[in-house]
C-alpha positions in Angstrom: 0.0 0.0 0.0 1.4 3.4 -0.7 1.5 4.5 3.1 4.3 7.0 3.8 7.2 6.0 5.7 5.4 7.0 9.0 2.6 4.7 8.9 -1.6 6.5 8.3 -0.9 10.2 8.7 -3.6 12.0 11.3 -6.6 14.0 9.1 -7.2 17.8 9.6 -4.0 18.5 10.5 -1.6 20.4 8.6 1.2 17.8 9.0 4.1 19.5 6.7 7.9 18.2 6.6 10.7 18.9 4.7 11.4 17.7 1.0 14.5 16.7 -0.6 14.0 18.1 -4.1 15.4 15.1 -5.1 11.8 13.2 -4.3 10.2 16.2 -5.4 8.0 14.3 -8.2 6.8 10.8 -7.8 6.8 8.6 -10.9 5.8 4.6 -11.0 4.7 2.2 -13.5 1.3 3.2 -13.8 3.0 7.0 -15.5 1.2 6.0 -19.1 -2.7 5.0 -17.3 -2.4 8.1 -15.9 -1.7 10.2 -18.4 -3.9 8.5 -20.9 -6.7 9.2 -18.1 -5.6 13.0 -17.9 -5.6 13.0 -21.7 -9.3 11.5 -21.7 -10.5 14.2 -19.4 -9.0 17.3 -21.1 -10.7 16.2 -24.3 -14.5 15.4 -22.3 -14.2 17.8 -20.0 -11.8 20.8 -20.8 -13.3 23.3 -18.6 -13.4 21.5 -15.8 -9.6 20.3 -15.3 -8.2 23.4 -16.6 -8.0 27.2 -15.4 -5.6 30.2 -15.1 -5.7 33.4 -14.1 -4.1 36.3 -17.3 -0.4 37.0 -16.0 0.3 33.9 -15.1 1.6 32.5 -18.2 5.8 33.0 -16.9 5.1 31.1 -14.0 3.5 28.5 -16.1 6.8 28.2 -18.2 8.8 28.3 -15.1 7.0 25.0 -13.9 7.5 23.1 -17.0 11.1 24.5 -16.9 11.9 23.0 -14.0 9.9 19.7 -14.6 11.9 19.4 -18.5 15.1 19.4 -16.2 14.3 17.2 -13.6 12.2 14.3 -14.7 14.7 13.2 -16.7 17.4 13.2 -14.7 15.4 11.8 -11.9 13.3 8.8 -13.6 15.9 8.3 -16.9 13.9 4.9 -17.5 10.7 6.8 -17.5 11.6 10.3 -19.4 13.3 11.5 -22.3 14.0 15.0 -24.2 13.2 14.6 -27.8 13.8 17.7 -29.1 10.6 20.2 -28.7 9.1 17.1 -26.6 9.6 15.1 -24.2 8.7 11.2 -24.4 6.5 10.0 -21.0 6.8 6.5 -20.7 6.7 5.9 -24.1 4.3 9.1 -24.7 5.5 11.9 -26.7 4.4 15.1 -25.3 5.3 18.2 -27.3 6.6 21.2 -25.4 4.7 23.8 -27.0 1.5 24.9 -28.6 -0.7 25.4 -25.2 -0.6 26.7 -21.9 2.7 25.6 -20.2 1.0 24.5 -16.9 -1.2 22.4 -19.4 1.6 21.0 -21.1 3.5 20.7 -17.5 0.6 18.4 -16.4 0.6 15.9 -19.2 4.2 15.0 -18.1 3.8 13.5 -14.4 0.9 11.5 -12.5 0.5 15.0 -9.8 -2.2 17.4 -10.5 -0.6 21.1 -10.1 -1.6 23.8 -8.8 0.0 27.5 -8.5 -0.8 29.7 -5.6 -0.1 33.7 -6.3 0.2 36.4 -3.6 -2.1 39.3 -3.8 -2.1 41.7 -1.5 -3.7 40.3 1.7 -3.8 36.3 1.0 -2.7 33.8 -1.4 -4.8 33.0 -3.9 -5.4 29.6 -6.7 -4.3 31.3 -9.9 -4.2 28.3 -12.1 -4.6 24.7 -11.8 -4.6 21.4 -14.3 -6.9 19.4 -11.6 -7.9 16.1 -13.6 -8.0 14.0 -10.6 -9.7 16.3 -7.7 -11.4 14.5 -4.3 -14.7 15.9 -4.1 -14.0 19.4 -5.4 -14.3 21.4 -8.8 -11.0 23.8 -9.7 -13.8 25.6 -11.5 -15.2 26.9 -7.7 -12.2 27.7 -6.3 -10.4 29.2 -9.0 -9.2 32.4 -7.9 -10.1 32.0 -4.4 -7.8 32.8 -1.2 -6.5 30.1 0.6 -8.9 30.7 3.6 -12.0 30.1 1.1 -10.7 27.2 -0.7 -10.5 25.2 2.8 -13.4 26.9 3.5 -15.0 23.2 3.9 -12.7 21.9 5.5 -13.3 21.2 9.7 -11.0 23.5 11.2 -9.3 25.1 8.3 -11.5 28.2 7.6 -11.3 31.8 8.0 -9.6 33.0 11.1 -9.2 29.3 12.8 -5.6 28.6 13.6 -5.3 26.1 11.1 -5.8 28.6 8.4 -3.5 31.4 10.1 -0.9 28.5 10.3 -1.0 27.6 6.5 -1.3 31.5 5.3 2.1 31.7 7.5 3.8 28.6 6.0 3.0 30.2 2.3 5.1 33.1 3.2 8.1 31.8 5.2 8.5 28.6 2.4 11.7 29.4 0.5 12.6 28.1 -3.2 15.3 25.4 -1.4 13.0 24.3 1.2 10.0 22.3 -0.3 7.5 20.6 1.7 5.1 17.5 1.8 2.1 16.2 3.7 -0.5 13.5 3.2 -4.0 13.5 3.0 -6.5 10.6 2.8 -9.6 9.4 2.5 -12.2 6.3 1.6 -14.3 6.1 -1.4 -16.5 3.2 -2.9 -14.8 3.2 -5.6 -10.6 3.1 -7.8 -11.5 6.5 -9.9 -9.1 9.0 -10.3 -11.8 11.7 -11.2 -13.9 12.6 -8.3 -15.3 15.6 -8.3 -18.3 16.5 -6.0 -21.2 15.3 -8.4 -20.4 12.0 -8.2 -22.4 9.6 -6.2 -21.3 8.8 -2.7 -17.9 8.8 -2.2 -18.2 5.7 0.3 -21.6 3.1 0.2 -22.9 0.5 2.6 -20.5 -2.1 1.3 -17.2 -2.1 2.8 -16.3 -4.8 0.7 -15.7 -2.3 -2.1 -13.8 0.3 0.1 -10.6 2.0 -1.4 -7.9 4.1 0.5 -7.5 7.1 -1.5 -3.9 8.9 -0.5 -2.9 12.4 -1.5 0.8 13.0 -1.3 1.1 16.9 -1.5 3.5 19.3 -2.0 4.9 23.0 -2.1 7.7 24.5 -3.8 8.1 27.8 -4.1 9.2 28.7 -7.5 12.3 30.4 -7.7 11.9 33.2 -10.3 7.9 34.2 -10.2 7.8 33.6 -6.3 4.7 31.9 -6.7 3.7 28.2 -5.1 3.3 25.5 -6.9 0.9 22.8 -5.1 1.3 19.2 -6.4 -1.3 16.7 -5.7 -0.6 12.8 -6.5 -3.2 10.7 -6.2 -2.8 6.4 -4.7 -5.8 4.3 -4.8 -5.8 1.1 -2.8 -8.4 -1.8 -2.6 -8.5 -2.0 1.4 -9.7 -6.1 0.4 -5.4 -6.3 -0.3 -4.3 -5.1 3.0 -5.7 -8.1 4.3 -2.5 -9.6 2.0 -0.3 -7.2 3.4 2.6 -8.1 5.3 2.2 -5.2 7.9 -1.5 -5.4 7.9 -2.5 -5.4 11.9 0.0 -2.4 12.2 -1.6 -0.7 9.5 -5.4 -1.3 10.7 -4.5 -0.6 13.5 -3.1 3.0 12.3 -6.6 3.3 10.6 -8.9 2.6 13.4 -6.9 5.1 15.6 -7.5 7.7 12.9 -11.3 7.0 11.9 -12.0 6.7 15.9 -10.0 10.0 16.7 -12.9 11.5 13.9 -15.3 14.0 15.3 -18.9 14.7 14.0 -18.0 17.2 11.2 -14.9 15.6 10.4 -17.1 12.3 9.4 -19.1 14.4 7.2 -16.7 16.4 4.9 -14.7 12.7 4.4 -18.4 10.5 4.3 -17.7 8.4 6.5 -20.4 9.1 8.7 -23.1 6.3 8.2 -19.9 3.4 7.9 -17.4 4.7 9.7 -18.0 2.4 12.7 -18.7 -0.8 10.4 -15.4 -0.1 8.7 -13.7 0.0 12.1 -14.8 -3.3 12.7 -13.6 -4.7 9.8 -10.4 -3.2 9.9 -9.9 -4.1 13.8 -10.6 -7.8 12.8 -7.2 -7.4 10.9 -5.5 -5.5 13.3 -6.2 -8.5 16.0 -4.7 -11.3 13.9 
């Protein structure tokens, strides 16, 4: 399961730690299924996965400039520079012709995000979002930070958790990225989940997935602007039972899903199977 090194990671918390620039991007074998589903979506549903705000179009280049460099240095089995392109797992993705965060997008599993300083908050100012968790880049595009969490337990307007992020945006320097993790548990493997969809979790917990989010912010050296990655793991929760760490990592879950309060259980679903899923994961944990 693609857990982080520290086992389930607490919800509605902010959770950051440093990032070796090195790991900055996360690439695996799935790279083509990805970005034949980002594809797929930018041609059904262009208007949803896709926004950016006039002005920010150096930034844009700046991200692709820094991805061009890195991927192939980092994953040479994966990426190559073929002239005007670069090839993606076997995918040749031209450099040019359309927006570069567009472009920027197509190369690597993450959905990216840039965050631009106005004058009193940080703001989304463009985002290639084909694989969101119950939320549309169309409604917060443009946004301040405080409103996009807005929905979020904890992470609003003037609660700590929101004071503590709009701090973070301003201290993080260029050579100092950071990651957290997020999670959650859907009914179904889809990437794309935005809030239309039906129930992110139903009555059988038989068909339960852990959805990770690994995050993370960099801020970009030349424009000064963040970019936000999101990378999304999907894992059927019937193969932890396969896993050789499985009690230890039930038992992570049930400490998290029980530590859950009233609102919490709302904004992730969970509220009508959260303690049926507890039970099935504390039969593993026992074993």
């Amino acid at each position: 399961m693609h857990l982080p090194p520290a086992g389930v990671p607490p919800l509605f918390q902010i959770g950051i730690k440093p990032l070796d620039l090195e790991h900055w991007i996360d690439a695996d074998g799935q790279l083509s299924s990805y970005l034949a589903e980002k594809e797929r979506l930018a041609l059904a549903h262009p208007d949803d996965v896709f926004a950016a705000e006039a002005g920010t179009e150096a930034a844009q280049a700046e991200v692709l400039a820094l991805l061009v460099e890195h991927l192939p240095q980092r994953f040479p089995e994966l990426y190559r520079r073929d002239g005007e392109a670069m090839v993606a797992a076997g995918r040749r993705v031209t450099l040019t012709g359309d927006a570069p965060l567009r472009i920027a997008a197509g190369l690597v599993q993450e959905d990216l995000v840039l965050m631009r300083r106005g004058e009193t908050d940080w703001r989304l100012a463009a985002g290639s979002l084909s694989f969101p968790s119950s939320w549309h880049l169309r409604e917060k595009f443009g946004r301040p930070i405080h409103e996009v969490h807005k929905p979020v337990p904890g992470f609003g307007a003037g609660t700590r958790n929101g004071q503590l992020i709009a701090r973070m945006f301003d201290n993080l320097r260029p050579e100092m990225p950071v990651i957290r993790w997020n999670w959650s548990v859907y009914a179904d493997a889809a990437l794309h989940h935005p809030p239309a969809d039906p129930l992110r979790f139903d009555a059988n917990v038989g068909n339960a997935f852990l959805r990770l989010e690994r995050q993370t912010l960099r801020r970009l050296p030349a424009s000064r602007d963040i970019l936000f990655t999101i990378r999304i793991y999907i894992d059927p929760l019937a193969e932890l039972e396969r896993h050789s760490d499985a009690p230890a990592i039930a038992r992570g879950l049930v400490e998290r899903l029980s530590a859950l309060d009233a609102a919490q259980l709302d904004y992730k679903g969970l509220t009508a199977e959260r303690d049926r899923l507890v039970g099935r994961l504390g039969a593993i944990a026992a074993r």
